[in-house]
N, C-alpha and C positions, 0 to 999 in steps of 0.2 A: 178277349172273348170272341171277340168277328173271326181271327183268327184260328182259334181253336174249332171253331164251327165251320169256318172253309174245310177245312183240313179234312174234319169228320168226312163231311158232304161230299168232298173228291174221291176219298178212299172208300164209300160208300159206292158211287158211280162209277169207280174201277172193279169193286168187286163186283155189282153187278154184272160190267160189261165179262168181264171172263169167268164167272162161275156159271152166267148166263146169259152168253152170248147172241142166243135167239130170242124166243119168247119170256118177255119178265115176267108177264101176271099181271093181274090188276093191282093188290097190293102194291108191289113195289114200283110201279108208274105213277100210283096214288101218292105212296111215301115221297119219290124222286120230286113230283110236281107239287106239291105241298112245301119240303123243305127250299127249293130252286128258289119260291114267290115266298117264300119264308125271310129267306136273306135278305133277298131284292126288296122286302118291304124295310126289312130292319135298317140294310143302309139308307135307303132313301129317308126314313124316319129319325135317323139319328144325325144324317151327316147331309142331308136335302141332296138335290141334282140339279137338272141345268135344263133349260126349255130347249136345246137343241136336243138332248135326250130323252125329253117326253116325243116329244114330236115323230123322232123316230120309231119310240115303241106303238106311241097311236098308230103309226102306219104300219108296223110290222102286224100289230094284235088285228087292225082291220083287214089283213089279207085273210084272219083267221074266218071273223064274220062270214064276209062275199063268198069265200070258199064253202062256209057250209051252205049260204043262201042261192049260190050260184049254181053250184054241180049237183046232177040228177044223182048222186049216192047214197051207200046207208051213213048217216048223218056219225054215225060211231066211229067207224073209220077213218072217216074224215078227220075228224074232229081229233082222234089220236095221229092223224098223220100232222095234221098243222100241229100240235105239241110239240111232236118230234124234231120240228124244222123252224120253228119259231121261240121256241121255249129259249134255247142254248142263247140265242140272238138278242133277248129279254135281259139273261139273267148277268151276260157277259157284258152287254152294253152299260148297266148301273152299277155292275160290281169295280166298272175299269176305272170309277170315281174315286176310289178309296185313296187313303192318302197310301204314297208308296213303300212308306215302311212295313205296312201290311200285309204288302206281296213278299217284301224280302222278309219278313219274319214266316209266311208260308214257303219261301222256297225250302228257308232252313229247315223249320219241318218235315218239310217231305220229303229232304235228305236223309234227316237223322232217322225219323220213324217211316217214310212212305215207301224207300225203298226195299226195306226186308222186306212190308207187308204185300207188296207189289210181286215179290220174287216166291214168296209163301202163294199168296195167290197162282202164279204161275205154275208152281209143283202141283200145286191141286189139280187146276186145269191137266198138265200135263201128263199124270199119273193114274186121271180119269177118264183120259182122252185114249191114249195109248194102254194095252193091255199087257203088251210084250214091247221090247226094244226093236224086235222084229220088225213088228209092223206100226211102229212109233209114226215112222216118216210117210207113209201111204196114208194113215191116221187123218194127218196133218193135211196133205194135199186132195184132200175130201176124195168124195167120187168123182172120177176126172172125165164118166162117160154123161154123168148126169146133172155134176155142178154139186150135188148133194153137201149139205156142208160146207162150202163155201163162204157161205156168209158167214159163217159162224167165226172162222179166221180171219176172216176182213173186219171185222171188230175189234176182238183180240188184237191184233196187228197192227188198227191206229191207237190203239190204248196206247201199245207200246213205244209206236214211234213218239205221240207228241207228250206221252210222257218221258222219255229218253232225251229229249232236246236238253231237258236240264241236268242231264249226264255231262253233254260234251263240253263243261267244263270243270270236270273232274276228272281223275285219271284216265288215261284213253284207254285201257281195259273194259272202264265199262260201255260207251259208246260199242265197241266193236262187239261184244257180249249182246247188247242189242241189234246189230245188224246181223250176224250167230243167230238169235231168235227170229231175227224175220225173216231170214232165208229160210230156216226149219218150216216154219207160218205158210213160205210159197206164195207169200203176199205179193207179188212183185213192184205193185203201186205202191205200198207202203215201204217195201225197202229202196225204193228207188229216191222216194221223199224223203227220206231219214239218210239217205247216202249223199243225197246233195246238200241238206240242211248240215251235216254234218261237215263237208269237205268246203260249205260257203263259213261257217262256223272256226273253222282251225285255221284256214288259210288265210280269210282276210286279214290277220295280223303278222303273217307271212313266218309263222315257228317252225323255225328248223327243225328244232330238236323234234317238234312232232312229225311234219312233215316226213324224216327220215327215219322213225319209227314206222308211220304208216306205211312207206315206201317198202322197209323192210319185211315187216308182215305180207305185205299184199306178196311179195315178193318168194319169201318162202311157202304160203298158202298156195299159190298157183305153180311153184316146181312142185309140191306134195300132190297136187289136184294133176297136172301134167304127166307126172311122172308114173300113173297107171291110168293104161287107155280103159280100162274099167268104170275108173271115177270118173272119165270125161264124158264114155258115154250115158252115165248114171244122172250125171251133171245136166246136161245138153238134156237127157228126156224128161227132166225133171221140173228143170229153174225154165226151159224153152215150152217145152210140149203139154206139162205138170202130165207123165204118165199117160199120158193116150197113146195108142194102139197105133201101128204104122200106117195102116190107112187113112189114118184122122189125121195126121201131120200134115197141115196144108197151113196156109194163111190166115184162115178164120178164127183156125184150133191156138194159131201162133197167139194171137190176141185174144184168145179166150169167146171167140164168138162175138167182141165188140165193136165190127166191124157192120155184119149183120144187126146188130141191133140200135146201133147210132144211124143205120139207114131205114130202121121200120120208124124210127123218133122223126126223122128229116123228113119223110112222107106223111108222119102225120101234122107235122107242123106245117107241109105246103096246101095240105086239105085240110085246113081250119077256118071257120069265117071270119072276118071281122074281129067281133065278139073276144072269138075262140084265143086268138093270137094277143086279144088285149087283157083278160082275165083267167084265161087258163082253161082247162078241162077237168083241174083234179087229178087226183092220184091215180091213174086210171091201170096201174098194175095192181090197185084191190080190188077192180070191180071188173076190168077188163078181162077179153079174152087172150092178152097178151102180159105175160105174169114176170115177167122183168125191166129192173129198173135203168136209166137207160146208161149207168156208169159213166155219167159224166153231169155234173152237176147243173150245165149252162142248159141242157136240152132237160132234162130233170127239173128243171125250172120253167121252162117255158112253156113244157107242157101244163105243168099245174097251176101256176098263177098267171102266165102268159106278162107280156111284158110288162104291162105296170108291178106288177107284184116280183116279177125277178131284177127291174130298177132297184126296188125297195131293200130286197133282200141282200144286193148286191152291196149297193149305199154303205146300208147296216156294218154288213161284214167289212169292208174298209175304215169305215170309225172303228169300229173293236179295232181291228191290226193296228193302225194308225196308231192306238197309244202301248201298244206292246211296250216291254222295255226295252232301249237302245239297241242295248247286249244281245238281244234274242230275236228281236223281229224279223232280220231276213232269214236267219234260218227255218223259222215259225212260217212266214209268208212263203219259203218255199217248197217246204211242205204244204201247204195250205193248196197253191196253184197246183202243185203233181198231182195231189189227190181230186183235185175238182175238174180237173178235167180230163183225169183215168181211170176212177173209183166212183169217187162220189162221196165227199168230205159235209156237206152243207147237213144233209142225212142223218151224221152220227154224234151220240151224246156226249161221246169221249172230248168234240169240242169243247167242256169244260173246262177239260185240263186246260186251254189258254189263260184262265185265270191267273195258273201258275207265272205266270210272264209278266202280267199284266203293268204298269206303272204308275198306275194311278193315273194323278193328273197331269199327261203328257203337254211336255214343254215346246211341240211343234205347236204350230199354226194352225188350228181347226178351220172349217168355215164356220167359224161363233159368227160373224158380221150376217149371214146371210136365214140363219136358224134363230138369230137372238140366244146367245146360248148364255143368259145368264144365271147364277146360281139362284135355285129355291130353298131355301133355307124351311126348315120346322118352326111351325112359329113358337114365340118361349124362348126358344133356341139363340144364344148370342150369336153373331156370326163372328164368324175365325178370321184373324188376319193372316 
């Protein structure tokens, strides 16, 4: 049953993310946040949790309070921005208790039925997105004088990567089918995450056979890319510059402008008071005269909840990882680090997909000693040996 309702609820949050990538609506932020504390109540009521994991959500839910009580905003915004960035960290932290047949009974689903509906999905986006094959790929690399559309693929593009992790072990066609999409996407954070997660994923068990698969593709794909200086310069303006104009090819353009804008983040965290630096500012690209977010998670944090609140957050997201499954986690964790501190991963809902991974009750070494993390049982409820 848990299962079948995971399943629903992923494939629910995937098609959101790429049917509408931007604005959901109230609606479907209502449904999304409704079902998410739906789960979360069910496991904790059917299967209890642990006082190291209340603990953490008290502390995560209380960045949410101070944040409204703290920052001069409209309370609305705020309020859906803390959703946004604390919700994923809720629902992830109580669901990683389940026992772990749960996950692998979700993986196997979301093999058998999640990938068509994922690739369906994708046609749609793609077929809606693009009018002509023509201008498919301009489509795709949004407006490159204005940014226009870019978030929109930076969405799409972690759906895909940290849903694709549970590709790479499956035929290598479809991993590379995935990295195909995220080069299309122009993502470059997100295929850079997905190309290391993938090549930490194959190689640490050192297979030949794949390795010289890989080797040989890469191999033939870049004599076909080499072998017309056409595609190279097509290549170089596209995957380097995304399409801007010869005068814009500088340094700034190279990084997307993220250069510029991790230095307006640094100047305002050096003119902050006290206060500022201990609790945050808020989201201050909703209210702000400066309407970008700072693509990097560490300063994205700092400024909104300032360090107590980015300790907390951080914590958090190390217990989720921590109990990943064995098989999955440093690919997961290295995706996780690419994106968070060259996108901005903490952000996005698609982090529910790590359920998919998830292990249950991970057989490392937590700090139970120092949280008390023993289990809470439902009362009524036998406990399980």
């Amino acid at each position: 049953m848990l299962v079948n309702a995971l399943f629903l609820f992923l494939m629910f949050r995937c098609g959101a993310d790429i049917l509408s990538p931007g604005e959901k609506g109230t609606t479907v932020v209502a449904l999304y946040v409704a079902l998410a504390l739906g789960l979360t109540a069910i496991k904790i009521a059917t299967s209890g949790t642990t006082r190291g994991d209340i603990a953490i959500g008290l502390a995560v839910c209380w960045l949410a309070i101070v944040n409204l009580l703290w920052i001069p905003a409209e309370a609305t915004s705020q309020l859906y921005f803390s959703v946004t960035v604390l919700l994923p960290i809720v629902f992830l932290l109580f669901l990683s208790r389940c026992e772990p047949s749960i996950f692998v009974d979700l993986r196997k689903r979301t093999l058998t039925f999640g990938v068509p509906v994922l690739c369906g999905l994708l046609l749609i986006f793609i077929f809606r997105e693009g009018a002509s094959e023509a201008d498919l790929l301009t489509t795709f690399g949004g407006n490159a004088g204005t940014g226009e559309g870019e978030k929109s693929f930076h969405v799409v593009a972690q759906t895909i990567a940290k849903f694709s992790i549970l590709l790479i072990n499956q035929w290598i066609g479809l991993p590379i089918i995935a990295l195909v999409l995220l080069t299309a996407l122009n993502v470059r954070s997100a295929l850079l995450g997905f190309l290391l997660a993938f090549l930490i994923k194959k190689y640490s068990t050192l297979n030949l056979r794949v390795f010289l698969a890989t080797v040989a593709v890469s191999v033939v794909a870049i004599g076909f890319l080499m072998s017309n200086s056409e595609l190279v310069d097509a290549f170089l303006q596209r995957i380097l510059y995304r399409d801007r104009v010869f005068f814009e090819q500088d340094t700034t353009n190279l990084m997307s402008g993220r250069d510029e804008i991790w230095r307006y983040y640094g100047q305002m965290l050096e003119n902050s008071s006290f206060l500022e630096l201990l609790f945050g500012r808020g989201a201050i690209w909703l209210y702000g005269s400066f309407p970008f977010l700072a693509h990097n998670d560490l300063l994205n944090l700092m400024i909104c909840y300032g360090l107590a609140g980015t300790t907390a957050v951080l914590y958090a997201w190390y217990v989720i990882l921590s109990r990943l499954d064995p098989e999955y986690r440093m690919p997961c964790v290295a995706l996780f680090l690419v994106l968070f501190f060259t996108n901005g991963v903490v952000f996005h809902q698609s982090n529910l997909l790590f359920v998919l991974f998830m292990a249950g009750k991970a057989q490392q070494k937590e700090l139970s000693e120092i949280l008390g993390d023993e289990v809470i049982k439902r009362r009524a409820l036998p406990a399980r040996g």
